[in-house]
C-alpha positions in Angstrom: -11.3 16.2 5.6 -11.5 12.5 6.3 -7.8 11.0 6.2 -8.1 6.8 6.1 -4.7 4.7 7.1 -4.9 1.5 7.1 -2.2 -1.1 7.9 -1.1 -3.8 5.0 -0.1 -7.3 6.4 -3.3 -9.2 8.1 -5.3 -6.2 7.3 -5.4 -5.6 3.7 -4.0 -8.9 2.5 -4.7 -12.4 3.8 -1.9 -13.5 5.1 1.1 -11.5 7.1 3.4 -11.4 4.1 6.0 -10.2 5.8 6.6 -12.5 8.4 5.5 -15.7 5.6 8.0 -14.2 3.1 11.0 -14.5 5.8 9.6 -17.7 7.1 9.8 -19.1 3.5 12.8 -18.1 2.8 15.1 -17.8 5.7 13.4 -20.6 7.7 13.3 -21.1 11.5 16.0 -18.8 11.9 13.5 -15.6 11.1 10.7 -17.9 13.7 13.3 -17.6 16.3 14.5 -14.0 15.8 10.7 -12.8 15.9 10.5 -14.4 19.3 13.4 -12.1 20.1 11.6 -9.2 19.4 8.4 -9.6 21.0 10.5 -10.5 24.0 11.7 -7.2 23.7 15.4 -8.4 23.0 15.5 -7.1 19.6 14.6 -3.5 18.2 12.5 -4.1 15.1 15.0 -2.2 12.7 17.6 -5.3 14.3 15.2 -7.8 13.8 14.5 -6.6 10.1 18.2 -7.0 9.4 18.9 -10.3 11.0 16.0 -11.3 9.2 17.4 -10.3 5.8 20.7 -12.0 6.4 19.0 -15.3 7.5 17.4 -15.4 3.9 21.3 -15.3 1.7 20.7 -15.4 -1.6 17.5 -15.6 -2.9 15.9 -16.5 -6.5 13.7 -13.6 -7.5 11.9 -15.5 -9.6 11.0 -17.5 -6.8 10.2 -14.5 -4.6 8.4 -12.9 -7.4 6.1 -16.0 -7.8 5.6 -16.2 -3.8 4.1 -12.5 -3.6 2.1 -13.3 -6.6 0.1 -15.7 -5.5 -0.7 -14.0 -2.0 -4.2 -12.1 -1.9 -5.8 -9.4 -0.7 -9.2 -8.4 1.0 -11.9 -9.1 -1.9 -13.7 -6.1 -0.6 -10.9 -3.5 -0.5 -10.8 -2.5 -4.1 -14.7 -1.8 -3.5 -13.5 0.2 0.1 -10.6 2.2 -2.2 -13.8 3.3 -4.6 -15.7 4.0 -1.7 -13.1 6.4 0.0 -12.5 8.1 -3.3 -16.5 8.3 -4.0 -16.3 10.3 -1.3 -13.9 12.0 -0.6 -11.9 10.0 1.9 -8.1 10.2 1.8 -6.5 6.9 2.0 -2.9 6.1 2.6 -1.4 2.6 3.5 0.7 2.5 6.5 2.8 -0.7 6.9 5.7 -2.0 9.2 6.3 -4.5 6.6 8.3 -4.3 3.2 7.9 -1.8 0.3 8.6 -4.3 -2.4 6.4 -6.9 -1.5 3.6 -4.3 -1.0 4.3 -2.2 -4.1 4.0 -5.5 -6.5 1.0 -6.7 -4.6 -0.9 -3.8 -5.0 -0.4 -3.3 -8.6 -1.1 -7.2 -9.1 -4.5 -6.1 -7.7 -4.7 -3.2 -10.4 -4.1 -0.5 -6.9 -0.9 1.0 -7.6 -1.9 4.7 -7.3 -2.9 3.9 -3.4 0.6 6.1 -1.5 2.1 4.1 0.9 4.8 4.2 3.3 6.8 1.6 4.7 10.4 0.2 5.2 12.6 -0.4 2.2 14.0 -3.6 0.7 16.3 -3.3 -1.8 17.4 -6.2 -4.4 20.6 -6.7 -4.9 21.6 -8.5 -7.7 23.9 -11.4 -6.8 27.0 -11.3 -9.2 24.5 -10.8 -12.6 22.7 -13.6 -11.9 18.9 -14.3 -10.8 19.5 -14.5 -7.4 19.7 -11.7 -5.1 20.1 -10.7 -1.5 17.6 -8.4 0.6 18.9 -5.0 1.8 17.0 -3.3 4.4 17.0 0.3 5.0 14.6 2.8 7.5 13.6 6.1 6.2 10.4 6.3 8.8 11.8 4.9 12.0 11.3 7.3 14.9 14.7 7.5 16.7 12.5 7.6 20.2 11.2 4.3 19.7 12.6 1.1 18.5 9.3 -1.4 18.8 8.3 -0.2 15.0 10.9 0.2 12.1 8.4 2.4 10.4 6.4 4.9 12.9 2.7 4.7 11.6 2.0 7.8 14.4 4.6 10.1 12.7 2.8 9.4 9.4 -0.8 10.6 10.7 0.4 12.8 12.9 2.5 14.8 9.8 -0.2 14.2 7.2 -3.2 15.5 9.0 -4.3 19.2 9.6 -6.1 20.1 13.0 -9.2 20.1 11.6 -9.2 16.5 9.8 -11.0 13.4 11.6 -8.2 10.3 11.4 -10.0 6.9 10.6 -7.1 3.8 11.0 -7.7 0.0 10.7 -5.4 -2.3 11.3 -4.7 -6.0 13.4 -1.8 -6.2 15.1 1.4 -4.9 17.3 2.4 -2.1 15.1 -1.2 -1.0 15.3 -1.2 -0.1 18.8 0.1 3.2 18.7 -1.3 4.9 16.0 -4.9 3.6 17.3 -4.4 5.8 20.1 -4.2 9.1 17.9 -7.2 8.2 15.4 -10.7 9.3 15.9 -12.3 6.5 14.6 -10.7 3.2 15.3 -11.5 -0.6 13.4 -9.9 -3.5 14.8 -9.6 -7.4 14.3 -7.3 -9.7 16.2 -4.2 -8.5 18.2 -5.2 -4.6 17.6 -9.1 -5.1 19.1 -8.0 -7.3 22.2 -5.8 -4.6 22.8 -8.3 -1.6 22.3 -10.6 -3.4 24.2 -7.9 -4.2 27.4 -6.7 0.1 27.1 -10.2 1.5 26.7 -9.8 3.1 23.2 -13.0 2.9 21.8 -13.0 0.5 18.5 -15.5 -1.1 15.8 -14.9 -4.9 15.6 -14.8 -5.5 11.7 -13.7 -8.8 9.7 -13.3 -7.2 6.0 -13.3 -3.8 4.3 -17.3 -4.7 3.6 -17.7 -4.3 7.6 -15.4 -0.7 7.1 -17.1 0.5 4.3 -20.6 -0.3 5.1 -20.1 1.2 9.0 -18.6 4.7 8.1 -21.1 4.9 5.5 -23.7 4.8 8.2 -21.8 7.2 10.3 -21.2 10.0 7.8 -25.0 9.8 6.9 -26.0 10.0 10.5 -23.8 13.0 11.5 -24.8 14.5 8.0 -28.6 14.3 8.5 -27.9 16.1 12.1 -25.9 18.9 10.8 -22.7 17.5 12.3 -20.2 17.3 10.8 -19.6 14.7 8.5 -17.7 11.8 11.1 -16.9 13.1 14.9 -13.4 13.6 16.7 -12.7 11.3 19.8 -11.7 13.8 22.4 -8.6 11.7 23.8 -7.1 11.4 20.4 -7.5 14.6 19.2 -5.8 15.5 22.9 -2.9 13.1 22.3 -2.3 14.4 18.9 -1.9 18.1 20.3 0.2 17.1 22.7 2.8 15.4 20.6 2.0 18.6 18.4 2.8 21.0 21.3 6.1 18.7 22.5 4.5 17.2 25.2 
């Protein structure tokens, strides 16, 4: 089977929501608390938190009105058709927020795509309209503090031996899991990065440029008796390794 994860912020929306939501609503103090972490000063679960205290009390109304006006990809609802057309399982991986996630993607009439990522919680601020963000981590990996939600743990415990592992994604918290997919697209951050490590990548600017290219390479393989897409050797290796406790 063909498993698909592919991140959310930058990669299936527009713009990072994550980092614009904070940014709108805590102000500077979320810029500068960022800066921490890529500095390395700051585990991401930390930075989450601070993050979420910067931002007070918020007016839901306001925050509902701010993730409804972000988009998406125009192409990825035509990608989701595509994946299920054929057979593709897809799964959305995100170091971001489940709420701002879950309402997007049933704004965009996808709420039936699974996906796993932190958790924000609203809480109501003394019965009134405004409310104040609660994080919490149900995915981070207590080895490693530079995700708050380990994308790697999620391929690595929802894919058999035999399944190929397609990923697409942009950024930071793309890096790792790129290393333990087969078949790798990248934009931005995640391709300069690919690119500098030698993990072999597809450059793609929307989910047209995914679709279209693993439509081609199923159709190849098919029409040589291969198998439908083709393992990368070090990724499958890395997989069995973590598999094996190595």
């Amino acid at each position: 089977m063909i498993r698909a994860f592919v991140d959310f912020d930058r990669t299936i929306t527009i713009n990072d929501v994550g980092d614009l939501m904070f940014e709108t609503f805590g102000g500077s103090a979320c810029s500068r608390l960022v800066s921490e972490y890529c500095a390395g000063r700051l585990s991401a679960s930390e930075c989450f938190r601070r993050e979420c205290e910067a931002c007070g009390e918020v007016d839901r109304k306001s925050l509902d009105r701010f993730l409804d006006d972000q988009e998406i990809d125009p192409a990825f609802a035509g990608f989701v058709q595509f994946c299920r057309t054929i057979g593709i399982e897809l799964t959305v991986v995100s170091d971001g927020m489940d709420y701002y996630i879950g309402r997007i993607l049933k704004k965009k009439g996808l709420a039936d795509i699974p996906y796993y990522a932190n958790r924000l919680e609203l809480v109501e601020v003394d019965g009134t309209s405004r409310v104040r963000f609660q994080p919490s981590f149900p995915y981070r990996d207590e080895s490693c503090d530079r995700c708050a939600c380990c994308k790697r743990n999620h391929i690595l415990s929802m894919s058999a031996e035999a399944d190929v592992v397609v990923y697409a994604g942009d950024g930071y918290s793309d890096r790792c899991p790129a290393r333990y997919a087969d078949v790798v697209f990248a934009k931005e951050d995640l391709l300069k990065y690919c690119q500098s490590e030698n993990i072999p990548c597809l450059q793609y600017r929307t989910f047209a440029d995914i679709g279209r290219r693993l439509e081609r390479m199923i159709d190849r393989n098919a029409a040589a008796g291969g198998i439908r897409l083709l393992k990368r050797r070090q990724a499958e290796l890395a997989r069995c390794e973590v598999y094996l406790g190595g």
